[in-house]
KOLGU-4560 file (N, C-alpha, C; in nm, 3 decimals, padded with zeros to 5 digits):
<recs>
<n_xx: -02.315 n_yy: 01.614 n_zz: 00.793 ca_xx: -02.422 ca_yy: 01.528 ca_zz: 00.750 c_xx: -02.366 c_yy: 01.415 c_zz: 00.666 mol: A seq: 1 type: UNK>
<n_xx: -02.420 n_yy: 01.283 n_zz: 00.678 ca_xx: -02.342 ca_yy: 01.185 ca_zz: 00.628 c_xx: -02.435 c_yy: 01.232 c_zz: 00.469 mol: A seq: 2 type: UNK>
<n_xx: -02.383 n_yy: 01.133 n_zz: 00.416 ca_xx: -02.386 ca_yy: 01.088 ca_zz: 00.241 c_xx: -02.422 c_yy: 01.016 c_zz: 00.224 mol: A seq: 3 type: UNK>
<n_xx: -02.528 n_yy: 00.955 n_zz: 00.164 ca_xx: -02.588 ca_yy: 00.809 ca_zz: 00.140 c_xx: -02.589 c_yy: 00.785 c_zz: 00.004 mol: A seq: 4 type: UNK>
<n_xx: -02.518 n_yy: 00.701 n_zz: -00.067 ca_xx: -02.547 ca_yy: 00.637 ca_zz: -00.217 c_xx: -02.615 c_yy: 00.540 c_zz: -00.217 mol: A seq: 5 type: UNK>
<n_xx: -02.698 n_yy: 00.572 n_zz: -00.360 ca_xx: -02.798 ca_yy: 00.456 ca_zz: -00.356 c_xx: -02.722 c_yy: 00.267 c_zz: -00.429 mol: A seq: 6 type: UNK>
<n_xx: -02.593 n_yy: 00.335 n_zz: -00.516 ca_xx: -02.479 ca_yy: 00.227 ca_zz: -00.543 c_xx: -02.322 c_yy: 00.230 c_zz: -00.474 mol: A seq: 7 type: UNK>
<n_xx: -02.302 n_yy: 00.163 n_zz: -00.465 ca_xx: -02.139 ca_yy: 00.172 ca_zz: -00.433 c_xx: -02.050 c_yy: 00.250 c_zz: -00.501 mol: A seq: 8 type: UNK>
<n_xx: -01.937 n_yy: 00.322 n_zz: -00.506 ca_xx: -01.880 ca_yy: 00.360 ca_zz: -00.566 c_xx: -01.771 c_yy: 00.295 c_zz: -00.644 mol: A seq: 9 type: UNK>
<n_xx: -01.724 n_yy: 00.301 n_zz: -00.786 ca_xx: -01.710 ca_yy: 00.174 ca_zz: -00.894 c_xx: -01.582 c_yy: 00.141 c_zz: -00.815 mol: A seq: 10 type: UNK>
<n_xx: -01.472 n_yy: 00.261 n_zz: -00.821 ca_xx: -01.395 ca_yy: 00.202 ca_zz: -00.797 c_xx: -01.329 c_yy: 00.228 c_zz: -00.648 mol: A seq: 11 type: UNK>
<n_xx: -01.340 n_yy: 00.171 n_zz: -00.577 ca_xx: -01.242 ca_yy: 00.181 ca_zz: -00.401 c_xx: -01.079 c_yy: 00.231 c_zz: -00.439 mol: A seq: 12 type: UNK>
<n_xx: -00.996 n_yy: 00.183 n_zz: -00.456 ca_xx: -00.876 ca_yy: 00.176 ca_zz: -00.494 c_xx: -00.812 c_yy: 00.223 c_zz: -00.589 mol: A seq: 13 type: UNK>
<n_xx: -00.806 n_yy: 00.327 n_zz: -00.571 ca_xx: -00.766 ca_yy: 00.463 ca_zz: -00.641 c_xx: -00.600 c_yy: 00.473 c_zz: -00.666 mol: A seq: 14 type: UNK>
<n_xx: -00.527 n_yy: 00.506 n_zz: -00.762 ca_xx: -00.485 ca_yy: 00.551 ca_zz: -00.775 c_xx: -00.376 c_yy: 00.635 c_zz: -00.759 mol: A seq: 15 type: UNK>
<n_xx: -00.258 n_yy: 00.620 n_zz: -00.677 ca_xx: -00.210 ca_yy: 00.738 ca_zz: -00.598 c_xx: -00.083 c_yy: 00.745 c_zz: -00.624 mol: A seq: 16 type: UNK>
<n_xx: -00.014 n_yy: 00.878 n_zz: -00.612 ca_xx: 00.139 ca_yy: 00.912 ca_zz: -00.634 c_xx: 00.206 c_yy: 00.844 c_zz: -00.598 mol: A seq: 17 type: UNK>
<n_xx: 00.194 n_yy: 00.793 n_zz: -00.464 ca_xx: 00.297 ca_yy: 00.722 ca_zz: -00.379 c_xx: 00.323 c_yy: 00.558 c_zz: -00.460 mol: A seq: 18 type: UNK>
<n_xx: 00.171 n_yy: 00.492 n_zz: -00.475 ca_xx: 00.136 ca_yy: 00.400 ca_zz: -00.538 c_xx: 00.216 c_yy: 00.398 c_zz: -00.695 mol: A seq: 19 type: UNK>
<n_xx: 00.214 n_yy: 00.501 n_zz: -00.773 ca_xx: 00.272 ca_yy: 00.506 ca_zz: -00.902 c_xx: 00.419 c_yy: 00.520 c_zz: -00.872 mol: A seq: 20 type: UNK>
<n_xx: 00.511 n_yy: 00.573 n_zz: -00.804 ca_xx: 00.638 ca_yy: 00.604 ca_zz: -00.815 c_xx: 00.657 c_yy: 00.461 c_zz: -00.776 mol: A seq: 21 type: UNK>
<n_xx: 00.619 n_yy: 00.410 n_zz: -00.667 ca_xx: 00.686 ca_yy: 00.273 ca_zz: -00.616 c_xx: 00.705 c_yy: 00.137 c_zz: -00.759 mol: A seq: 22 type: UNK>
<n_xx: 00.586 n_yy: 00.125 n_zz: -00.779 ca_xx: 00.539 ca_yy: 00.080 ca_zz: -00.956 c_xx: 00.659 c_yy: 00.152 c_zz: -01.056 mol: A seq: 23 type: UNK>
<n_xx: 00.679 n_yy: 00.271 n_zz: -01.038 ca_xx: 00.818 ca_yy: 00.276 ca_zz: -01.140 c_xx: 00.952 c_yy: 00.216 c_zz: -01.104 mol: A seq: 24 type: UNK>
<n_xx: 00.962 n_yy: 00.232 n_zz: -00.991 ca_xx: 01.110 ca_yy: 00.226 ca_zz: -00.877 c_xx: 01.098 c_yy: 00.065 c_zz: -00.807 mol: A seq: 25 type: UNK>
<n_xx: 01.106 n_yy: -00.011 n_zz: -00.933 ca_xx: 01.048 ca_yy: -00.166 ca_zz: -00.880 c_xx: 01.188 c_yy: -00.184 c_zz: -00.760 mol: A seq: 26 type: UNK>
<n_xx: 01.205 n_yy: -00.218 n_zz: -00.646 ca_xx: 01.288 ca_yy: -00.295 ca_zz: -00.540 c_xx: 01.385 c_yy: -00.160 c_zz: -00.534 mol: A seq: 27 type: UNK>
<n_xx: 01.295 n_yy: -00.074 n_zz: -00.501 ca_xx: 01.395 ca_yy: 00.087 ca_zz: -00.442 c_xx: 01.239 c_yy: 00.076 c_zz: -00.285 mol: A seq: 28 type: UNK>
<n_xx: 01.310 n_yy: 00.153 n_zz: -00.178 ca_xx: 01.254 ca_yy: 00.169 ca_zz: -00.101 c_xx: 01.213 c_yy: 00.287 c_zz: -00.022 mol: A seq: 29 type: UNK>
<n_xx: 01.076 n_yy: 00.323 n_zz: 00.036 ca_xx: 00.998 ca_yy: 00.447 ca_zz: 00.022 c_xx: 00.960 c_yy: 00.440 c_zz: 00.175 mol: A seq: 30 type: UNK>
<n_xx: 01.006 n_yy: 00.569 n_zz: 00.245 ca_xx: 00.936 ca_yy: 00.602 ca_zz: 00.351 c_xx: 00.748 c_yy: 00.662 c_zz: 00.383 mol: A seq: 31 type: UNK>
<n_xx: 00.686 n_yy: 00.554 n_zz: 00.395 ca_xx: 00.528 ca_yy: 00.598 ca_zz: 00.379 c_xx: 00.449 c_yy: 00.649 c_zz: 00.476 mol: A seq: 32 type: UNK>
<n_xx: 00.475 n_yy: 00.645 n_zz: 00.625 ca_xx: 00.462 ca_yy: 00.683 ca_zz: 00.735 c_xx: 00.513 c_yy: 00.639 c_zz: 00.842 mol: A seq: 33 type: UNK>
<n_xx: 00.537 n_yy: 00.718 n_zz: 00.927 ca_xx: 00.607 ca_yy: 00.763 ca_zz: 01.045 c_xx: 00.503 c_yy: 00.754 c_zz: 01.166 mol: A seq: 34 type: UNK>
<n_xx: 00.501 n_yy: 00.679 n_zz: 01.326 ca_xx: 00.413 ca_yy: 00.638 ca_zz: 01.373 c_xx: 00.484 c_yy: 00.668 c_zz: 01.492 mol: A seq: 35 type: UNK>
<n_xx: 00.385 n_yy: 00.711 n_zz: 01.661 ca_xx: 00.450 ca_yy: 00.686 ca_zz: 01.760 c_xx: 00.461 c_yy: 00.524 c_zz: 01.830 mol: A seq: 36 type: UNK>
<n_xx: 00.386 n_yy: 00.504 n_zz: 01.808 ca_xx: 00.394 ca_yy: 00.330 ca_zz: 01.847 c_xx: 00.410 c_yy: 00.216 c_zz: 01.756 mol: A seq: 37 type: UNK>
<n_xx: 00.488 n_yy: 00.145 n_zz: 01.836 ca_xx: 00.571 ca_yy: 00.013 ca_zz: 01.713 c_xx: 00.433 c_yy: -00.049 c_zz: 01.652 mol: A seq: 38 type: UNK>
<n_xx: 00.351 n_yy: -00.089 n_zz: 01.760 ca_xx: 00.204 ca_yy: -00.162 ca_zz: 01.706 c_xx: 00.167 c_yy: -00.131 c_zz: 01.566 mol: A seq: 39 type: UNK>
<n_xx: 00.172 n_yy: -00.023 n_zz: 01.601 ca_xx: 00.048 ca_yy: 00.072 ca_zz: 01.471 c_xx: 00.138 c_yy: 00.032 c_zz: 01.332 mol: A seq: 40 type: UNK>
<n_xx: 00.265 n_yy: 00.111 n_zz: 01.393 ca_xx: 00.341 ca_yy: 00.086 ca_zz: 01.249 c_xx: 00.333 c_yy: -00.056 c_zz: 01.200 mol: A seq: 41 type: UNK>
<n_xx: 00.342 n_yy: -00.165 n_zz: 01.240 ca_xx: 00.352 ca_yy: -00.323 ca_zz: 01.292 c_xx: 00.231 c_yy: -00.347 c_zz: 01.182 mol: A seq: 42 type: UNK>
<n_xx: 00.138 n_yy: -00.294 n_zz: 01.205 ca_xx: 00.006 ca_yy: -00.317 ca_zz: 01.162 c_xx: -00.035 c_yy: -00.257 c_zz: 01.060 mol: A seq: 43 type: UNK>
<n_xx: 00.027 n_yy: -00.169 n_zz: 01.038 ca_xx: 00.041 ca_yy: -00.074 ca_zz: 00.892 c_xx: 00.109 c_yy: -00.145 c_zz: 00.769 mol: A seq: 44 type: UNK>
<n_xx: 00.203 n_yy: -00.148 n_zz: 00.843 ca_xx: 00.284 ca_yy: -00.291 ca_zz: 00.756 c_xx: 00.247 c_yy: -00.400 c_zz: 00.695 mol: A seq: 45 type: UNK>
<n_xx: 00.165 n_yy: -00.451 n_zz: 00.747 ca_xx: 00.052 ca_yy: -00.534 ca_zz: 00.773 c_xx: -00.016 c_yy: -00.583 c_zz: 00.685 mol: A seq: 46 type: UNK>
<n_xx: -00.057 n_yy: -00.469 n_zz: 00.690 ca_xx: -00.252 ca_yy: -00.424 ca_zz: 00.573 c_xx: -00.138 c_yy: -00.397 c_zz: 00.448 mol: A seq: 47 type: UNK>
<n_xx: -00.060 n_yy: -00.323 n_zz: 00.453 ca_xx: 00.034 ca_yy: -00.299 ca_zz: 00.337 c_xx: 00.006 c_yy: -00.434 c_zz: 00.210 mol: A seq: 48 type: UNK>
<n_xx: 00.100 n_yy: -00.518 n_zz: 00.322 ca_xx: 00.164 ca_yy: -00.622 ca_zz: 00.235 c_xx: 00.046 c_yy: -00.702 c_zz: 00.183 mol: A seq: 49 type: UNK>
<n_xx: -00.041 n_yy: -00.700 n_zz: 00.279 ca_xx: -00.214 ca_yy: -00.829 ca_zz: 00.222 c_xx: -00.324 c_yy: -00.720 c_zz: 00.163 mol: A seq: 50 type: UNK>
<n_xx: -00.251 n_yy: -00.619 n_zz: 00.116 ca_xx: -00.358 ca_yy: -00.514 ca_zz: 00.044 c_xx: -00.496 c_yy: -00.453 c_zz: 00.066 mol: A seq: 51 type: UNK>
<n_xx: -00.440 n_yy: -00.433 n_zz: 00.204 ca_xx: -00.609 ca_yy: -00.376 ca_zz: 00.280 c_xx: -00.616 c_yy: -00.297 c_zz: 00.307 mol: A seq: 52 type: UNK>
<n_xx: -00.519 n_yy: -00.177 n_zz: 00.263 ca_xx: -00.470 ca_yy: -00.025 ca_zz: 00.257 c_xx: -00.542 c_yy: -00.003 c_zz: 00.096 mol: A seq: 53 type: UNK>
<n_xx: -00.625 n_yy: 00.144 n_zz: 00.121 ca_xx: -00.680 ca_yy: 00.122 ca_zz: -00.031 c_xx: -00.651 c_yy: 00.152 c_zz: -00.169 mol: A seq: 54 type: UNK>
<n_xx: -00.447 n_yy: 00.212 n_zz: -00.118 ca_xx: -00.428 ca_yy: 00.290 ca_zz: -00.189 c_xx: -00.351 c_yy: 00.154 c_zz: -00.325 mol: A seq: 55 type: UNK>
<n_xx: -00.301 n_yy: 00.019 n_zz: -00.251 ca_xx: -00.252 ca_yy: -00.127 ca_zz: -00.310 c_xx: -00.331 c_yy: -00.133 c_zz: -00.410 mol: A seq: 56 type: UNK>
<n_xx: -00.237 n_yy: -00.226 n_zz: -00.497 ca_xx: -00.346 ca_yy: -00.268 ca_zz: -00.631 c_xx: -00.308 c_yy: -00.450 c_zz: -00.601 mol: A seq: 57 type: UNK>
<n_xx: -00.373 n_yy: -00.488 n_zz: -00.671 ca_xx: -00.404 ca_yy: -00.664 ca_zz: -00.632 c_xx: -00.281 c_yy: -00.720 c_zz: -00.701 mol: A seq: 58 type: UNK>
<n_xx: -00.234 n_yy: -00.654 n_zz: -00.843 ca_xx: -00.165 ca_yy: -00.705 ca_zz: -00.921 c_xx: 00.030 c_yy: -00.694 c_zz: -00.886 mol: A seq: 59 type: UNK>
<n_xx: -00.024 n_yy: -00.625 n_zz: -00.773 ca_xx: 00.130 ca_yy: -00.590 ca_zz: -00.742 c_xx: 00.178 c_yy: -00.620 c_zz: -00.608 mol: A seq: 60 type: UNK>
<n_xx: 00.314 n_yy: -00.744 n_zz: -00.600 ca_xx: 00.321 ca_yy: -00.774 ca_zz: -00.505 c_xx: 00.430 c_yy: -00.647 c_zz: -00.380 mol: A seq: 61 type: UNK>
<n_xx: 00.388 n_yy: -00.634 n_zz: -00.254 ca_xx: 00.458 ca_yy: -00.522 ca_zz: -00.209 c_xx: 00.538 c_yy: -00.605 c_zz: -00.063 mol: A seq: 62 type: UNK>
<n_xx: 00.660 n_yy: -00.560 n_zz: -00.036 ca_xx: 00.680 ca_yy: -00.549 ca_zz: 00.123 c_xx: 00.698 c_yy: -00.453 c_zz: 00.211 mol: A seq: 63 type: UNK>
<n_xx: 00.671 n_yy: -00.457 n_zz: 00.301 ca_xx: 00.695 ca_yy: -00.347 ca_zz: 00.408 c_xx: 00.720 c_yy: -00.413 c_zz: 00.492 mol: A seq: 64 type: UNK>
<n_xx: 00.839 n_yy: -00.293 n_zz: 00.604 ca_xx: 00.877 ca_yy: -00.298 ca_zz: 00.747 c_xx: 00.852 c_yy: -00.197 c_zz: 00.847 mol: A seq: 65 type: UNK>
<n_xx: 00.898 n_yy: -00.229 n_zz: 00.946 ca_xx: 00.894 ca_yy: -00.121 ca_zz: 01.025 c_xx: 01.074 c_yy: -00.112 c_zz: 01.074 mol: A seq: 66 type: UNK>
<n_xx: 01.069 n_yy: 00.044 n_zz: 01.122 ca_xx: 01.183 ca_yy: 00.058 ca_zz: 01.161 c_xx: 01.206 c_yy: 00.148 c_zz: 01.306 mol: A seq: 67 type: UNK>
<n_xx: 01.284 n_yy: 00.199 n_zz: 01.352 ca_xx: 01.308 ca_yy: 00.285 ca_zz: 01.463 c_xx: 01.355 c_yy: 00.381 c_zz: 01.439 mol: A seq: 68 type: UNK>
<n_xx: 01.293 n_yy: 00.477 n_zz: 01.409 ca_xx: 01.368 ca_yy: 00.630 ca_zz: 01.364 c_xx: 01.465 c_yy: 00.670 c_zz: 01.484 mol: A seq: 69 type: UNK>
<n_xx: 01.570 n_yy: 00.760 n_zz: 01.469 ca_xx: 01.608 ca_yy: 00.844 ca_zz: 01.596 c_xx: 01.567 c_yy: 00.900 c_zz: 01.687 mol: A seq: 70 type: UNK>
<n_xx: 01.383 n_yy: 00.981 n_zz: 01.624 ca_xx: 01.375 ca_yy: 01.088 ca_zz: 01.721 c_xx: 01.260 c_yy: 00.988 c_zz: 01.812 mol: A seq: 71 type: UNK>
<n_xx: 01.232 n_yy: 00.813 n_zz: 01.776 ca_xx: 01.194 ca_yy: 00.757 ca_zz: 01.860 c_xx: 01.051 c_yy: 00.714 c_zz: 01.788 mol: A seq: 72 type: UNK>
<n_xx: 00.999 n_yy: 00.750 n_zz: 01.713 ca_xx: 00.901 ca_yy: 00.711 ca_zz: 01.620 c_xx: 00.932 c_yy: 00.602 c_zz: 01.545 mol: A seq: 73 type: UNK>
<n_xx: 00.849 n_yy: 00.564 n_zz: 01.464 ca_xx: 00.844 ca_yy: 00.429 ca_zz: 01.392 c_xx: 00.788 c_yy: 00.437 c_zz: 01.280 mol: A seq: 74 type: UNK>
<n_xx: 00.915 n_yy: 00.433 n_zz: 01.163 ca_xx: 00.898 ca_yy: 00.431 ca_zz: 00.986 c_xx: 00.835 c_yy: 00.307 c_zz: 00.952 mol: A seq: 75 type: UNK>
<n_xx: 00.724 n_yy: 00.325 n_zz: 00.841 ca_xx: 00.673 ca_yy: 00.198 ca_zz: 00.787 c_xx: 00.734 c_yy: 00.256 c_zz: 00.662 mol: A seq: 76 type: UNK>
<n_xx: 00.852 n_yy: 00.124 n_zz: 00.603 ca_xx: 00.909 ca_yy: 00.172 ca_zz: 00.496 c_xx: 00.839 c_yy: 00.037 c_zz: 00.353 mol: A seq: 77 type: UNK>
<n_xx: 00.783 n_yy: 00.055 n_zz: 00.259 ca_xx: 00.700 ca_yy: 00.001 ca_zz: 00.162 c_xx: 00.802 c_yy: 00.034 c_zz: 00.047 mol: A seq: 78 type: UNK>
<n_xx: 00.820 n_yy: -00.130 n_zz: -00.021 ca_xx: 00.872 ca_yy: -00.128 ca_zz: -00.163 c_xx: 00.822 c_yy: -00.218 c_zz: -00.232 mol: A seq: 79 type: UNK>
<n_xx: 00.793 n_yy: -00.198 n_zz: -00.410 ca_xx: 00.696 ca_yy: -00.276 ca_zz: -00.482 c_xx: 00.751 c_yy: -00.375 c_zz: -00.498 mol: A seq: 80 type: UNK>
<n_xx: 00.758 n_yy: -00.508 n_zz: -00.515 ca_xx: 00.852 ca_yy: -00.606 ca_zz: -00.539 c_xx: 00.831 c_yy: -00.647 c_zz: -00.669 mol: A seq: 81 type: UNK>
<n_xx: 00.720 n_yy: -00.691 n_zz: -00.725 ca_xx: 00.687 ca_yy: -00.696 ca_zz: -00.877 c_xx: 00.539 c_yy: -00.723 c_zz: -00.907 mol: A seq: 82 type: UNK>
<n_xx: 00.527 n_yy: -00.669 n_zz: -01.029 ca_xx: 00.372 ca_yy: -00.671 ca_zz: -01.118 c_xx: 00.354 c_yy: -00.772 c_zz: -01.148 mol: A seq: 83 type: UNK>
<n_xx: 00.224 n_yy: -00.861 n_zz: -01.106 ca_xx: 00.189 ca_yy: -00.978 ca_zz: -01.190 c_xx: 00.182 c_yy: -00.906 c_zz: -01.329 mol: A seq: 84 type: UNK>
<n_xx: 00.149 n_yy: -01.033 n_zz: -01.397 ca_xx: 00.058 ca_yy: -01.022 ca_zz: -01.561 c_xx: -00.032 c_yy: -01.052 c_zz: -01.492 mol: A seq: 85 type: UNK>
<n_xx: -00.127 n_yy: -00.937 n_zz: -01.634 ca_xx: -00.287 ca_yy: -00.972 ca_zz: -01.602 c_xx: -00.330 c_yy: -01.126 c_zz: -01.658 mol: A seq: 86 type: UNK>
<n_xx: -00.376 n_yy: -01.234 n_zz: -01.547 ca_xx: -00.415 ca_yy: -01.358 ca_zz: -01.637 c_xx: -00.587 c_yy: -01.361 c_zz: -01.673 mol: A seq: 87 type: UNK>
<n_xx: -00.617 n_yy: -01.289 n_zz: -01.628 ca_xx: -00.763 ca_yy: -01.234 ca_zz: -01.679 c_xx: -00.796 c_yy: -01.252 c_zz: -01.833 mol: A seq: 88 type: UNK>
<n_xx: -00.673 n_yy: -01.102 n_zz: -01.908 ca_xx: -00.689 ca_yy: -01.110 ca_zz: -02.051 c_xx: -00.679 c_yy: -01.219 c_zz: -02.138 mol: A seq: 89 type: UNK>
<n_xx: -00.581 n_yy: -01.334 n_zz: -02.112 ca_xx: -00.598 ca_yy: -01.474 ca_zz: -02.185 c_xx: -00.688 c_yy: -01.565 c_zz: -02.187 mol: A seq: 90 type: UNK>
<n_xx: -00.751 n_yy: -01.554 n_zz: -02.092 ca_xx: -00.889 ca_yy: -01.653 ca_zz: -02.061 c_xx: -01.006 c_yy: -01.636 c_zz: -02.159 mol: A seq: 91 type: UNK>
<n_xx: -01.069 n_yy: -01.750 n_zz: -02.203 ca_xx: -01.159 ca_yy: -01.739 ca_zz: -02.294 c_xx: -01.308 c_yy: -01.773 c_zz: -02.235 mol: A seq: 92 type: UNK>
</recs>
């Protein structure tokens, strides 16, 4: 049975392990999923980097690739590149 809210939920963009280690490990690089087709991975990559994956935060710039594993699958490998400053807080 679906779920209906009568508001949105506050926040979309949660939070996540993968999301926090990368944020510590600024320009170290992280295997995030493994894909049978280049596309997908291609496109994973994708959403990665323009933050339309929901796990991204706005303030942090990221890259990702894709790669060719051995057993013939396709690594989307994601590393944080750096944290803006918030320019929010200075504004009057």
């Amino acid at each position: 049975m679906t779920k209906f809210l009568t508001t949105p939920p506050s926040n979309s963009r949660a939070e996540t392990v993968f999301n926090a280690m990368l944020k510590r490990n600024l320009g170290k690089w992280a295997e995030y999923r493994s894909y049978e087709k280049r596309n997908v991975a291609n496109s994973t990559a994708y959403q990665i980097r323009k933050h339309i994956v929901a796990w991204t935060e706005p303030n942090v710039d990221y890259t990702a690739v894709t790669r060719r594993k051995p057993d013939g699958t396709y690594a989307v490998w994601v590393s944080a590149v750096r944290i803006k400053e918030d320019t929010d807080a200075e504004t009057e």
